[in-house]
C-alpha positions as CSV (number, residue, x, y, z in Angstrom):
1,X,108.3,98.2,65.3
2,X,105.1,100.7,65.2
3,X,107.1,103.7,63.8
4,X,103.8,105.3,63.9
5,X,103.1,104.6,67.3
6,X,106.6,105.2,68.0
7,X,106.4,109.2,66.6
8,X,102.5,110.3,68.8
9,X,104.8,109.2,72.1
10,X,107.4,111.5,70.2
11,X,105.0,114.4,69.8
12,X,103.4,114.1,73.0
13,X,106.9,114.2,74.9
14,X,107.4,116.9,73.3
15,X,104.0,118.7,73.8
16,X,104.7,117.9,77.2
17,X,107.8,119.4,77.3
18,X,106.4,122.8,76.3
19,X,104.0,122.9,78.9
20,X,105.2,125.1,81.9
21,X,107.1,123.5,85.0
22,X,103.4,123.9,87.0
23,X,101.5,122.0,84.4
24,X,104.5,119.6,83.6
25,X,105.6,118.8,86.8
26,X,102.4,117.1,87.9
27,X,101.7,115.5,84.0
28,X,105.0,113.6,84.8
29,X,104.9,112.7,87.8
30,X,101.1,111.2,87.8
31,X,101.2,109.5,84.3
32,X,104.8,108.6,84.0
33,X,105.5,107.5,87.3
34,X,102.1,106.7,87.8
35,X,102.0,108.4,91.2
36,X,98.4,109.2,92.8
37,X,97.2,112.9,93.0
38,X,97.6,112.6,96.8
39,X,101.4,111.3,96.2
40,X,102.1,114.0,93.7
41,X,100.5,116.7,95.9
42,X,103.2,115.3,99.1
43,X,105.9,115.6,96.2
44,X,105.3,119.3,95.4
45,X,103.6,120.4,98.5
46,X,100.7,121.6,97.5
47,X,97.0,120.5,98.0
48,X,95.6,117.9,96.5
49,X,92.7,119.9,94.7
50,X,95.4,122.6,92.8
51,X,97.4,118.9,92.0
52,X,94.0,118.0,90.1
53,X,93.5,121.6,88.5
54,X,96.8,121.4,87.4
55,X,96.6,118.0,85.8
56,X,93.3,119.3,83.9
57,X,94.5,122.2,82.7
58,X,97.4,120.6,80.9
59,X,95.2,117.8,79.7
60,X,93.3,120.7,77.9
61,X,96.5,122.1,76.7
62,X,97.9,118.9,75.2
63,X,94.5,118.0,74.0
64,X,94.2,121.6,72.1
65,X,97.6,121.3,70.6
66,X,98.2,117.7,69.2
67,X,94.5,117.5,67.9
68,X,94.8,118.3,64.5
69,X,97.8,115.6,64.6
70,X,95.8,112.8,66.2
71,X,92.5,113.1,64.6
72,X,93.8,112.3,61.3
């Protein structure tokens, strides 16, 4: 096994798991159980656009805090 491989999805879980329920909510549900923004946006009831703002703003957030640990 790719231990190393194996520990990023670790850290990003866990990155993940920091972000607040707004931000996490959406990460979750559109890359792990690869629902579309418009399914996601049904799920939580809210439009599709603040499903898509939502999904940015944590991509920004994870990107910002695992990027010393991924550009090594």
């Amino acid at each position: 096994p790719d231990y190393r491989q194996k520990d990023q999805r670790l850290m990003v879980r866990k990155a993940v798991s920091r972000l607040d329920e707004k931000y996490r909510i959406p990460v979750l549900l559109y890359y792990m159980e690869e629902m579309s923004i418009a399914e996601v946006a049904a799920v939580m009831q809210i439009p599709q656009g603040t499903v898509k703002s939502r999904l940015d703003t944590a991509r920004k957030r994870l990107e910002s805090e695992l990027e010393g640990y991924f550009n090594e």
